[in-house]
N, C-alpha and C positions, 0 to 999 in steps of 0.2 A: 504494500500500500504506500504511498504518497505520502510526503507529511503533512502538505497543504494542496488546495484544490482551489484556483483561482478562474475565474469569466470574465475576460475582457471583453470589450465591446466593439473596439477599433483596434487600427494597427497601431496606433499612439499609446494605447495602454498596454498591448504587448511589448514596444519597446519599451513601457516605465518596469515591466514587470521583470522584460529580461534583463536592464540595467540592472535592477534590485537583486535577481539571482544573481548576476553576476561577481558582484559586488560582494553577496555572502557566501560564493562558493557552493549555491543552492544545484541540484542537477534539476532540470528542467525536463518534462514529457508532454508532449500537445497531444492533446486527447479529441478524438472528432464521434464519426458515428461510432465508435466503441462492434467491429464487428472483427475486425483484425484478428486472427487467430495466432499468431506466430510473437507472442507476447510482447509486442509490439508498446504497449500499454504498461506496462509493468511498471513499477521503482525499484529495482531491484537493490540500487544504493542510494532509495531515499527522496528525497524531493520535490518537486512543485508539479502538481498536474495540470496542464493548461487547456480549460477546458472550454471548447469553440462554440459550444450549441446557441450562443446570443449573436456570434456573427455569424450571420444564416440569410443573406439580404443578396440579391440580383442587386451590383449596381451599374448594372449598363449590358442593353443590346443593341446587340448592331445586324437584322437582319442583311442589311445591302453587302455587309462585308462576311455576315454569316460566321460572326463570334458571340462571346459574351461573356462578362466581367460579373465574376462573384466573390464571395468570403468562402473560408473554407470549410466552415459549420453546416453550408448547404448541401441536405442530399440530392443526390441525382434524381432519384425519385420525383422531389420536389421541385424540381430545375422543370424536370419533362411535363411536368403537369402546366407550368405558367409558362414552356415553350408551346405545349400541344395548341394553346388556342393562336400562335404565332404561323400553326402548320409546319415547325421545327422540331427538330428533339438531339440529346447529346446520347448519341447508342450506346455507348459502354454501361457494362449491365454487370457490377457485381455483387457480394450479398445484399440483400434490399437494406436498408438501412442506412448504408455508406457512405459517409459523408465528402464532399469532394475534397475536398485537403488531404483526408485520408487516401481517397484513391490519387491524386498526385504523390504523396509519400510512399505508400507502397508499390507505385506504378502496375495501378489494377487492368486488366480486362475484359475477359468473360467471354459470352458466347459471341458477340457479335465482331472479336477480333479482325477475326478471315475476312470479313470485309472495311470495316474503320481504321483499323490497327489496335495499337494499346496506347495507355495513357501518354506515352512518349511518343505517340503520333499525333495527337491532340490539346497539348497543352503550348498554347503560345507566347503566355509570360507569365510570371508570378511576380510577387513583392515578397520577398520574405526578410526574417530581421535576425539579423546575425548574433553570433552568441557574446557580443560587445554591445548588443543593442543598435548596432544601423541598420539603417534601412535601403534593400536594395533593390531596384529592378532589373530582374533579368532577364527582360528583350523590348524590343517594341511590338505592337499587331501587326505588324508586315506579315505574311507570309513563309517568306521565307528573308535570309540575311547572310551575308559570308562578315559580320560584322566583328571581331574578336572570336574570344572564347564561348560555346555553346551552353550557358552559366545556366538557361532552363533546365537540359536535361542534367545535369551533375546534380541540382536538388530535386527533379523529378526520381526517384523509386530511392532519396537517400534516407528515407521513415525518419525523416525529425535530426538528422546527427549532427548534420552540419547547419541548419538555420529551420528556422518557423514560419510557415507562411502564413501568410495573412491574405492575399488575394491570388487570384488565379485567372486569366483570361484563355477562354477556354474553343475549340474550332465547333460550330454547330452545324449541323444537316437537315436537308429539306426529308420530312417524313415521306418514305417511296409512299407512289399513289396505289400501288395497286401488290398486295402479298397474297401467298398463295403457302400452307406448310405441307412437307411430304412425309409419312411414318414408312419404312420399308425393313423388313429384316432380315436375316443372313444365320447360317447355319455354321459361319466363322466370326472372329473377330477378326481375323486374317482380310475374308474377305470384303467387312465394311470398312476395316480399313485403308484399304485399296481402289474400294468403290469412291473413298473419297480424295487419296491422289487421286485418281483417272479422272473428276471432276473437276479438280482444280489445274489438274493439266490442259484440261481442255477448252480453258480460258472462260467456263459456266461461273458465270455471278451468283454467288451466294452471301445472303444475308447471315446465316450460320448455319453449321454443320457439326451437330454433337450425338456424340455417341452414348450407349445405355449399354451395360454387358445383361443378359443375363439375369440377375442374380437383382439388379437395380431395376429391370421389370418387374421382375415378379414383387418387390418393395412396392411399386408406384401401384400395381394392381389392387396390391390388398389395400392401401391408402386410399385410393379414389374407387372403390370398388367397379375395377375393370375387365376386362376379360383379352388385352393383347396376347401376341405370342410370346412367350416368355424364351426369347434367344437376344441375340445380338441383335439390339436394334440401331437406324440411322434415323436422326430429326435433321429434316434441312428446310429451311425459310429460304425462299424468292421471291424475291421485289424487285419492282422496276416501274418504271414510270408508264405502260401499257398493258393491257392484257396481253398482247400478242408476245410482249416480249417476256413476263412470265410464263405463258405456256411451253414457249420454246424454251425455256429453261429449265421449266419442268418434264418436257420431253426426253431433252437430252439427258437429266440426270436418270433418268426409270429407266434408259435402255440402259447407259452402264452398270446400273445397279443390278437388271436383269442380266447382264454377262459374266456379274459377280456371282451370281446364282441367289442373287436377290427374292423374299419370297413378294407374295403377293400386295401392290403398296397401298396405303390408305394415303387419301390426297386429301387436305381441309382446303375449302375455299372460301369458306362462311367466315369472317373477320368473327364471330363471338368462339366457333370452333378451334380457329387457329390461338386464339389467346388460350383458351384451356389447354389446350394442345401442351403450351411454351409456360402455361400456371403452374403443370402437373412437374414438366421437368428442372423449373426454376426452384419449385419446393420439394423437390427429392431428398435433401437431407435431411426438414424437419417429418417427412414423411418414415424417412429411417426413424428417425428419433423416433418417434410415435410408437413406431414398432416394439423399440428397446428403453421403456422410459429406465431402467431401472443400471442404463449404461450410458456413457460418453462416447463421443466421437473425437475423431483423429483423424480432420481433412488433411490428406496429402496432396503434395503440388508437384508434380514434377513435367518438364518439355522440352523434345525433342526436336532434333530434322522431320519432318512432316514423315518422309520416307521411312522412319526408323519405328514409329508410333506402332504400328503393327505390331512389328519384335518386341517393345517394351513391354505392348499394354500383354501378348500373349504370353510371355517371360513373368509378368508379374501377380497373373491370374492362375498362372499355376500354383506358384506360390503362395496366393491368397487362397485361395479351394480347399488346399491344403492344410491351411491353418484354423483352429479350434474358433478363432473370432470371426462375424459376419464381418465381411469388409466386400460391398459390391463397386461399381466403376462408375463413373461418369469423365468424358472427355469432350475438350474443345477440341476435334478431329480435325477439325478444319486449320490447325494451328500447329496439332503436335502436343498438345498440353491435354494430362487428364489425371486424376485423382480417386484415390481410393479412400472412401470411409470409412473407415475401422472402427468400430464400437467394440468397447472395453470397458471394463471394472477398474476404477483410478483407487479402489481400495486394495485392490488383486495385484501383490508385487509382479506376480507371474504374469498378469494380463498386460500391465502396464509393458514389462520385457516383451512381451510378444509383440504390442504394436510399434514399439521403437523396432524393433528387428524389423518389423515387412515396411515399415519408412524407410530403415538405411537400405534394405536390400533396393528399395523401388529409388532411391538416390541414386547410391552407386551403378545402378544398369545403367540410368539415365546418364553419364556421366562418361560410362564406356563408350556411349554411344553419340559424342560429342553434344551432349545435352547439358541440364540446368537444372541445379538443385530446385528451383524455385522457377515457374512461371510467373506467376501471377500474387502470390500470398506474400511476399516478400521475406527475408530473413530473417528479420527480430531478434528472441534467443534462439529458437529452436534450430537454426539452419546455420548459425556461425558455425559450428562446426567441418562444415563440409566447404566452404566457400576456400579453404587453400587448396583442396585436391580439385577444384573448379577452375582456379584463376591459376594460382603457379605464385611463385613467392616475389617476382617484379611486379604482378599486377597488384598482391596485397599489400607490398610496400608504396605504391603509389597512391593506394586510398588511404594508408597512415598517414602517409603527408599532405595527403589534401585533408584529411580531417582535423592534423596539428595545427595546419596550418588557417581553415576556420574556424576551430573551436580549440585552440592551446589546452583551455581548463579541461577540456573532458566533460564538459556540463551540457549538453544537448543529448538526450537521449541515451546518456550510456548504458552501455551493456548492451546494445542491438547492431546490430552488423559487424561490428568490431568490437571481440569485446574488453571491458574494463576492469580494473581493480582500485581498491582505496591504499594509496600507502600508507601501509601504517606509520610510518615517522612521522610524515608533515598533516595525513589525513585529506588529503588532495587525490583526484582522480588521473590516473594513469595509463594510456593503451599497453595493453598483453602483448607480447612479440607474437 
């Protein structure tokens, strides 16, 4: 726990606050939607939470230029709802709740990747306040800039280490006019996975493309009392701004799917269908939960070469099948990035061992396989560990000294990404070799 919990309103009283921690030596944690799993949020040595939820304000759109300036308290949820009547919306979709500062910090997102990108394709400047208390901006609305250094993305997925943001000017998109979602399933994971290279090789636009094994149907069945096939299934959304040009893309993707030995596909066309469709697999986890109230979960994150997804997800289901814990899948297929729930007993030393082992085992694959600890959930505590057999020992020396070098004290979020100790002689915070 924290030892204090403060709510600033502006960026002006975040600098008065960070001055003041700095000043006492205080470590400092910016707390947003609070949905971060990767303890992100912690105090692990102590200090000030700074908590965003009063700055939560749009202050500025700019349809003709198709951005928008907010705080970082705001969730996206709540973004989409005062773009929708704009005919705008910001795609990136991760746990509901999420506040935008926090998906800049952790650089979030989600299913709609494959076609937006992630937060580091989307964020066009921030102001954040450095751990001396200035205040900086790091870019202008241009577009694009060959202007200096690329100061957005170094604090875009840095979770709070090196500075606090306080605004965020963010790229928005016109809402496709016309979506269409397909349900199709496969007697491999091999071959949905493959169904969905051959998709995106073949230059078919999709809105997203996420994968179910299994194990995570037959969860959403007994949840929303359904009756799918319980195999390997593919969800893919297509939009476009014509009918003609969603059919053809719904065309193309059922014949590759059919070459994959795809079985028979359900096609929603009814906009109240396709949102149930994208309810049932947006709530897939609390849908586990349901199942298991009397256990925890353990979202895993791990993302590969598009190409490699197959080997992973098959390599690491074996593994999971085999283990005593219910752990089904969900994947952004269309990206390479996918995730296994683990439910476990956090009172059962033994259960606890067991989901750390099918995490590092599903790390480590990902890692052979020129992949990433982390897509999307970012570091925190839980993934420091693995981030030197990821990066190699110049790359971690190079984030020490950008981290010395904006934060000397050690007072921004320590213990997350890199992590910290207190010395005990002077009681002052320290980077770990």
């Amino acid at each position: 726990m924290p030892d204090v919990v403060v709510s600033p309103a502006t960026t002006q009283e975040v600098v008065a606050v960070v001055k003041t921690c700095s000043k006492m030596q205080v470590p400092m944690i910016p707390y947003g939607g609070a949905t971060s799993i990767e303890g992100h949020l912690l105090a692990p040595l102590g200090g000030c939470s700074i908590d965003f939820s009063r700055m939560n304000a749009v202050k500025r759109l700019s349809k003709e230029d198709h951005d928008v300036t907010v705080q970082p308290g705001l969730g996206y949820l709540e973004l989409n709802e005062m773009l929708k009547e704009h005919g705008m919306w910001f795609p990136l979709d991760p746990g509901p709740g999420a506040s935008l500062g926090g998906m800049c910090s952790c650089s979030c997102s989600g299913s709609t990747a494959v076609r937006y990108g992630t937060m580091k394709d989307n964020v066009l400047s921030m102001t954040v306040v450095l751990a001396d208390g200035q205040e900086v901006k790091t870019s202008s609305r241009a577009k694009k800039s060959s202007a200096g250094y690329d100061l957005t993305r170094l604090f875009v997925g840095s979770e709070g280490t090196l500075g606090i943001i306080t605004e965020v000017t963010l790229k928005i998109h016109k809402i496709p006019a016309y979506s269409n979602s397909v349900r199709v399933s496969f007697d491999s994971i091999d071959a949905a996975a493959k169904t969905v290279q051959d998709t995106l090789a073949a230059g078919i636009q999709i809105g997203r493309a996420e994968l179910l094994d299994d194990t995570m149907v037959q969860v959403l069945n007994k949840a929303n009392n359904t009756r799918h096939r319980e195999a390997t299934t593919l969800l893919f959304e297509l939009s476009g701004e014509s009918p003609g040009s969603v059919a053809d893309a719904q065309r193309a993707v059922l014949a590759l799917a059919k070459k994959r030995g795809g079985g028979k596909p359900h096609v929603a066309t009814n906009p109240e269908e396709c949102r149930e469709l994208w309810r049932q697999r947006k709530e897939a986890l609390w849908s586990l939960m349901g199942l298991y109230p009397e256990l925890e979960c353990m979202t895993t994150d791990v993302c590969v070469p598009v190409s490699r997804l197959s080997d992973l997800i098959g390599q690491s289901k074996r593994e999971l099948d085999a283990s005593r814990l219910p752990a089904p899948i969900v994947a952004h297929a269309g990206d390479g990035n996918f995730h296994a729930l683990i439910m476990f007993d956090r009172t059962n030393p033994a259960d606890v061992a067991e989901a750390d082992r099918l995490s590092s085992f599903m790390v480590h694959k990902a890692l052979e396989m020129e992949g990433t600890c982390t897509g999307e959930h970012g570091v925190g505590v839980g993934k420091i560990k693995y981030l030197p057999e990821e990066h190699g020992d110049g790359a971690m020396h190079t984030m020490r000294v950008i981290k010395r070098g904006l934060d000397p004290g050690g007072l921004m979020n320590p213990g997350k990404v890199l992590a910290h100790r207190r010395d005990p002689q002077t009681g002052r915070l320290v980077l770990c070799a």
